[in-house]
N, C-alpha and C positions, 0 to 999 in steps of 0.2 A: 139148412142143409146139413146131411149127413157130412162128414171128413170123406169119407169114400165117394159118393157123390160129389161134391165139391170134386174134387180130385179128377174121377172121375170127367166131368165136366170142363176143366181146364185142359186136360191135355187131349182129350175128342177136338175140342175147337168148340165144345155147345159151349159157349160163355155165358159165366152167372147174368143176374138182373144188373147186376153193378159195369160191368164190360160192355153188356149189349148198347146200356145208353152212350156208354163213349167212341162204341165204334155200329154207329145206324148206318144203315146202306141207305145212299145219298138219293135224293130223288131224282126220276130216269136212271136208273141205274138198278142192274138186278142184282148184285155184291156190293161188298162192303170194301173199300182197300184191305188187301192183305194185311190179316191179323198176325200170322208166324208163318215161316217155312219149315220143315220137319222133314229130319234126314234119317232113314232107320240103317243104323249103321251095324257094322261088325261087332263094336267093341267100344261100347260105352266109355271106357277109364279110357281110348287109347285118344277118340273124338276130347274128350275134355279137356286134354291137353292142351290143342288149340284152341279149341275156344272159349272156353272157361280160363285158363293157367295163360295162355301165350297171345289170345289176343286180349284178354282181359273184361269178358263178359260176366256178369253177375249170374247166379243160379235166380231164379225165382220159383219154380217151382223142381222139387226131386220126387218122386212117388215111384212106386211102384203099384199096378193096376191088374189083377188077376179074375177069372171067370170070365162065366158065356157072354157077358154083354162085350167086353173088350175081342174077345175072340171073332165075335158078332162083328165089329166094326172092322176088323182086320182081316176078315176070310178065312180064319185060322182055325183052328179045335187044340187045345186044352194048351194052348200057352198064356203064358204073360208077357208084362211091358215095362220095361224100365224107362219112365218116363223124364227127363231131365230140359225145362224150357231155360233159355236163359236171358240175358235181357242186357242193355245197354246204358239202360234208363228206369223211370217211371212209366214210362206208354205201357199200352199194352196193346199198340200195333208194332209191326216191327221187327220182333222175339224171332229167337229161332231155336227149335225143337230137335233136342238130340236123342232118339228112341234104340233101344235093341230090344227083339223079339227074345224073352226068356226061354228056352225049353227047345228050342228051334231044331229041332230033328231031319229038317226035309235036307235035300242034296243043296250041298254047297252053291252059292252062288259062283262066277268066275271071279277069279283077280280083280280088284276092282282096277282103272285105267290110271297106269302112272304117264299117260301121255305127256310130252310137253307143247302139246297142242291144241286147238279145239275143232269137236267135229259134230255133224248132226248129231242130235241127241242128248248132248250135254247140258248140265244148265248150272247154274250159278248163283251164288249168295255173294250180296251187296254189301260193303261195310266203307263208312267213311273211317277216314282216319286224320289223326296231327301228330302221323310220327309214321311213315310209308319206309323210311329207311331204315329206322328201327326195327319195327317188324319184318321187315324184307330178311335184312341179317338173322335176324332169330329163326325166319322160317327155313332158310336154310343151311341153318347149323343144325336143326332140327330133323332136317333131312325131306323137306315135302320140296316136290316135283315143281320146279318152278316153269311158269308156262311163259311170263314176262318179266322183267327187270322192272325198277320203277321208271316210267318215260312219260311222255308228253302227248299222249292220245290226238289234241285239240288245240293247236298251238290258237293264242290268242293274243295278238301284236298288242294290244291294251292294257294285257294284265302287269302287273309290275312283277308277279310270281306266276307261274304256270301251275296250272291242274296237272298233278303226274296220277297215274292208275300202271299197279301190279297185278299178278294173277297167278296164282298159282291152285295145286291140287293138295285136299286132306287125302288120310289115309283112305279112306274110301271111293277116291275119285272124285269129289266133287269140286269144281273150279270156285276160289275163294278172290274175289275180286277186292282190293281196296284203290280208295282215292283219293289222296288227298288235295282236298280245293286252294285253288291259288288265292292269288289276292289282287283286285281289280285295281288298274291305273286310278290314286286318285284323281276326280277331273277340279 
């Protein structure tokens, strides 16, 4: 495959021959588990901060994607894509995709929501973590909208450590969930 293709190919979600076999959609079933989630944001450099820089996500793929085919898939006419997927690991389920529209001419969208709540409509990206206090602090000296503290969602009289879960919003509004797992009573 061409580098443009390939490229191409990664950040659509068509996943090479090498991807397909690691992630088949399971019998009875018409998908496959979620390969990435993909956030087309404002502002590529300001997204990578967090996720790349503060929570400490690996890049795997950076590209940028231009012409009708990409426009094709996006609804758009004569822009590009700054495509930036990043990764946690080796999988390649998982990922999550940090996009801005190049060239993006149309009327602004609204503010995005610095609520410190949640409401219909919202949705969220998942991230375990072994360090919920650490990041908590950093996200907000950072300055992002925090929706929870770290707390105990599920209290579990067994465990010898409790599962706590944060939440807060990136620049864009999107609610960034971490959790760190406790540690079970040994029996």
């Amino acid at each position: 495959m061409r580098p443009f293709l390939i490229a191409m190919s990664l950040v659509l979600g068509v996943l090479s021959p090498f991807a397909a076999r690691a992630q088949e959609v399971p019998e009875g079933y018409s998908v496959s588990s979620m390969t990435r989630a993909t956030i087309f944001v404002r502002d590529l450099d300001e997204s990578l901060k967090l996720y790349r820089d503060l929570l400490g996500l690996k890049t795997r793929i950076d590209t940028i994607v231009e012409g009708p085919r990409i426009n094709e898939i996006m609804g758009t006419q004569d822009y590009g894509l700054k495509a930036v997927i990043l990764q946690a690991s080796d999988s390649l389920i998982g990922n999550i995709g940090i996009y801005e529209i190049i060239g993006d001419d149309r009327s602004p969208l609204p503010e995005p929501s610095n609520r410190v709540d949640t409401v219909t409509g919202d949705f969220a990206v998942v991230f375990i973590t072994n360090d919920i206090d650490g990041i908590t602090e950093k996200v907000v000296a950072a300055g992002y909208p925090l929706v929870s503290p770290p707390m105990v969602l599920f209290p579990n009289p067994e465990a010898e450590v409790q599962t706590r879960e944060m939440m807060f919003r990136d620049h864009d509004g999107v609610l960034v969930n971490l959790i760190e797992l406790g540690i079970p009573r040994p029996w």
